[in-house]
N, C-alpha and C positions, 0 to 999 in steps of 0.2 A: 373764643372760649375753648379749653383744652382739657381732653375727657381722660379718666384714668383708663390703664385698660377694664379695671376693676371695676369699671361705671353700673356696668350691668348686675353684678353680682351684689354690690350695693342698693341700687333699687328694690333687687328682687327682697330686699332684707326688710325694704322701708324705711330706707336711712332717709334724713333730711338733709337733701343740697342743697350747698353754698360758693358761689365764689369766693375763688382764693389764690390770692396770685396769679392768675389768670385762668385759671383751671374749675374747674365744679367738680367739690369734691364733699365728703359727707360729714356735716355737724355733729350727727349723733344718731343714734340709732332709737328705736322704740322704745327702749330701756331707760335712756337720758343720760343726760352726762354724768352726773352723780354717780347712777349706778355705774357709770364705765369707769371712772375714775376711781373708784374704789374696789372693783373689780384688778385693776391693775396695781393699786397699792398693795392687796391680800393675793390675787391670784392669780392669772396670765391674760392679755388683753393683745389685739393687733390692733394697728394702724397701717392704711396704704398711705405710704409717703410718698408716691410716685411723681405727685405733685414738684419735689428735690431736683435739684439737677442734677446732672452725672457727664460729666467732661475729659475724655481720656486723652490724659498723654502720654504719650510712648516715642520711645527711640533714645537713641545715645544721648541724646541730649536733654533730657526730659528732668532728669537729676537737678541737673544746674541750671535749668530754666523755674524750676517749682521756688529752687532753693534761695534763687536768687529775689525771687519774685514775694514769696510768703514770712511771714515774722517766725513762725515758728524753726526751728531745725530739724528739716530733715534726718540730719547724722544720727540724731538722737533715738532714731528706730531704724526700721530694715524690713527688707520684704515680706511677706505677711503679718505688718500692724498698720496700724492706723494711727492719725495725729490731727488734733483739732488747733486750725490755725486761722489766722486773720490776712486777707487781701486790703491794704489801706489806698486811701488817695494819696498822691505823688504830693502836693502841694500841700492839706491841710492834717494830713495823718491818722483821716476820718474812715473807719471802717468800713471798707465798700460790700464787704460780706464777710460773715466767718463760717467756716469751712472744713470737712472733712478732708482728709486724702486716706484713700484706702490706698497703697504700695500692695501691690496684686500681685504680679510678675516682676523680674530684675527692672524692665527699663520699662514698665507699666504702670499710671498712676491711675486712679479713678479718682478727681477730683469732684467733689458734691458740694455746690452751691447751694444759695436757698433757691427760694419757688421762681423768682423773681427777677435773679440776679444770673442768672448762666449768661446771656448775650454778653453781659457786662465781663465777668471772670471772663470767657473764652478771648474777648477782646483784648484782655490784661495781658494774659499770660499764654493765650492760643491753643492748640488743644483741637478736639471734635465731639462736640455736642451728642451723645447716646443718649440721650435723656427718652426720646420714643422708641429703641428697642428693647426696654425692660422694666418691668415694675418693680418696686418696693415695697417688701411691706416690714416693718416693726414689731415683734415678738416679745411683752417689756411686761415684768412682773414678780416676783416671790417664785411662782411656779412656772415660769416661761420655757424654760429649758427641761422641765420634765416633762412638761406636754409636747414638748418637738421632738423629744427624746423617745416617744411612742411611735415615729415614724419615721426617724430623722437622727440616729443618734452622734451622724459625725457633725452634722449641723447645732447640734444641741451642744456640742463639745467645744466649740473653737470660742476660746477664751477672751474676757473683756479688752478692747480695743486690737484684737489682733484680728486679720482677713485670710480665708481660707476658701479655695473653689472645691465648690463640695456638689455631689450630686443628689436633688431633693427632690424626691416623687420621681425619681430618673430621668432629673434634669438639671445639667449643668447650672449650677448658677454660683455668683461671690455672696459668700453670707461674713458681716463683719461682727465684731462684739460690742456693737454699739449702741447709742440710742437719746432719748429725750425726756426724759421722764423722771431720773432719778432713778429707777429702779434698775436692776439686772435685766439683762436681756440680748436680743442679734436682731440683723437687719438682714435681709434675706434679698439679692437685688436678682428679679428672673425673668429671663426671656417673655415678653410680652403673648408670644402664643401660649402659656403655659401658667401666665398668672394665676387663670383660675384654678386650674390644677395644686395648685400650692395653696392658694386660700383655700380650698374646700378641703385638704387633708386636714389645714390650722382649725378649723370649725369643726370635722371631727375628733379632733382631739380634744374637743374642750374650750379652745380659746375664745372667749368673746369677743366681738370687734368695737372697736371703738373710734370715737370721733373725735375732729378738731376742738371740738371743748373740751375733751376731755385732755387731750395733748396741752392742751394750754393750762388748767389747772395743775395739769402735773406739773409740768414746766415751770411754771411758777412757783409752785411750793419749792422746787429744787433750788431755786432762784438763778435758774440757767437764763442765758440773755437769749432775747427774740429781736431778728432785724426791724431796725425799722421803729423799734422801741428801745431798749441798753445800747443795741449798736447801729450804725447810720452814719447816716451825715452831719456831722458835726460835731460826732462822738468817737473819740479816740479807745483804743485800749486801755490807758491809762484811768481815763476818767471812770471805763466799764469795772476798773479790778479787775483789769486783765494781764497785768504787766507778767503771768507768769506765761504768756504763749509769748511772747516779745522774747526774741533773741541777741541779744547786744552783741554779743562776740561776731557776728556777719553783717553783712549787708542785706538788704530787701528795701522793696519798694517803699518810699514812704517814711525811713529812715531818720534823715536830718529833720524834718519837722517834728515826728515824734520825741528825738533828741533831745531838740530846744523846749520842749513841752516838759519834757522830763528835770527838765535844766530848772525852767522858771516853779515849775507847781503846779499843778491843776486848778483849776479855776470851779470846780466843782467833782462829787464822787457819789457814785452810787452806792444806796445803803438800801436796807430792808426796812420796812415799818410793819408794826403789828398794830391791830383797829379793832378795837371791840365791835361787836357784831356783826351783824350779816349785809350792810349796804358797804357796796365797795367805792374808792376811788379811784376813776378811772384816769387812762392816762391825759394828763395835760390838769392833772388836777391840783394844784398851788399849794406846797406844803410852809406853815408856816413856825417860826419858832415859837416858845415859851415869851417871850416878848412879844411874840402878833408881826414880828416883822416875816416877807416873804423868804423864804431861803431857796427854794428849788421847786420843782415840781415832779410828780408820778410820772412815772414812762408806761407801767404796766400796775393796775391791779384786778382783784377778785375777792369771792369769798373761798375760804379754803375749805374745802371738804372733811381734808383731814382734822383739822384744826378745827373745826367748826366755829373760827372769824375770819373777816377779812384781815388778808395781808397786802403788803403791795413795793416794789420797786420804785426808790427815785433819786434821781438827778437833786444834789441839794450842796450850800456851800462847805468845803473842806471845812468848818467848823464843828458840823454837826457829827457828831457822834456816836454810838453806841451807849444807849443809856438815857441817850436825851428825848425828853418832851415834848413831843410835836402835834401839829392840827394839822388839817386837810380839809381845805375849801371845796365841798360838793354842792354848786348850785347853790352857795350862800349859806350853808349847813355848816358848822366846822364840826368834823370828828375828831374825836382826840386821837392820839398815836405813839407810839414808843419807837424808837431806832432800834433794833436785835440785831444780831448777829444771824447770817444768811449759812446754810440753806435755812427756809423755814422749818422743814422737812426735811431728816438727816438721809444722804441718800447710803442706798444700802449696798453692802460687798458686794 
């Protein structure tokens, strides 16, 4: 098991620990998920993401190793932004992670895996694993950047998906525009002696902290994909609605399968569903159509906070479309369901 550095400051909160990804890291805080979740949809919330990988490549060659390696295009930005991209398998086209690169410095990449998945990228595309000299934390909300802005204003300033090394509490760190939630916000990535120094300015300004439920309802509403659940093994881009990180004009890993994928059709697509009330279905839950036949199943649901129903993500036949009438096998329960158009939750400027 693998501790954040922020482990301590979290206890001292009374947060409830979980493993996650191999790491124990905090559910939620005394408040509950609800309130943190809706604290971050009105007002400004953190999250230690430290949990994240962070895999740096540099050197002259670093360019045409990402570029060659990643579906997205690089060309398509430059040094201080950021680009969210897909690692696929060689052979089935199946998303082996998707991925941040923050473009730092000219020949410096900070590649961010998920929790899970660093051994596996570093292995892909090589690189050196930082993931234990520096924490993360997530700043995501309506008011995120005005409460950083109290202590912090060039941090507070660097603009959605772009990276800026900024010095926070007079300490060096990359703070990017980015995030999980749907909402506005930055990620703040800082030297591990110094984490707490940065969470404790974020707690005096205001920010609440917040926990992996509460990351995950957000996440959901946004209908942003979670590894392991939209993306994985045996799930391609295509199938996620991702085709707009897929860059046809290059090469990348993973390539001619995707191609031929692209060629024949997909054999299934992720859609949204909306669920009256508050029991959810979870993933692996059998959606079926207006006829009773099986069509797909959940990868991911909840109850939405905002929404006050559940919604949910799933895997179901290119048939099924926006507007149609669906069930959800819960334990022998069927709930009725609608296909909507995604996000649940419109995510904000």
């Amino acid at each position: 098991m693998k501790f954040s550095p922020l482990d301590a400051a979290h206890r001292s909160l009374d947060a409830k620990m979980v493993p996650f990804g191999g790491w124990d890291m905090p559910l939620n805080y005394p408040s509950g998920t609800l309130a943190e979740h809706t604290a971050c949809r009105t007002n400004a919330v953190m999250f230690d993401v430290s949990h994240l990988g962070t895999v740096r490549v540099e050197g002259p060659n670093a360019f045409s190793l990402l570029q060659k390696s990643l579906t997205n295009n690089l060309s398509k930005i430059s040094v201080g932004r950021a680009q969210y991209t897909h690692l696929l398998d060689e052979n089935d086209a199946s998303v082996l992670d998707d991925i941040i690169v923050w473009w730092v410095d000219d020949d410096v990449f900070d590649v961010m895996p998920n929790a899970s998945n660093t051994d596996r990228v570093v292995s892909a595309i090589g690189g050196v694993d930082t993931t234990s000299t520096r924490a993360v934390i997530a700043v995501q909300g309506p008011h995120a950047r005005a409460k950083v802005s109290t202590f912090c204003t060039e941090a507070a300033d660097v603009p959605r998906f772009a990276v800026r090394r900024v010095q926070v509490c007079g300490v060096q760190c990359v703070v990017a525009g980015t995030g999980y939630t749907g909402e506005d916000g930055i990620e703040i990535a800082v030297p591990v002696e110094h984490a707490e120094r940065v969470w404790s300015a974020l707690l005096d300004a205001g920010v609440q902290p917040a926990g992996l439920g509460a990351r995950d309802t957000l996440r959901l509403e946004a209908a942003l994909p979670l590894h392991g659940h939209e993306l994985g093994e045996g799930i391609t881009p295509l199938q996620a609605g991702l085709e707009w990180v897929v860059a046809w004009d290059k090469e990348f890993r993973g390539r001619a399968p995707l191609a031929a994928e692209k060629d024949r059709g997909v054999s299934r697509h992720l859609v949204g569903i909306s669920i009256d009330g508050r029991r959810p279905a979870r993933d692996g839950s059998a959606v079926l159509s207006a006829s009773g036949e099986v069509v797909g199943a959940v990868s991911s649901g909840n109850f939405s906070p905002t929404l006050g129903h559940c919604v949910a993500l799933a895997f179901v036949s290119p048939s099924i479309v926006v507007g149609d009438a669906v069930s959800l096998d819960v334990r022998g329960i069927l709930l009725p369901g609608v296909v909507v158009k995604t996000p649940f939750v419109a995510k904000k400027k």
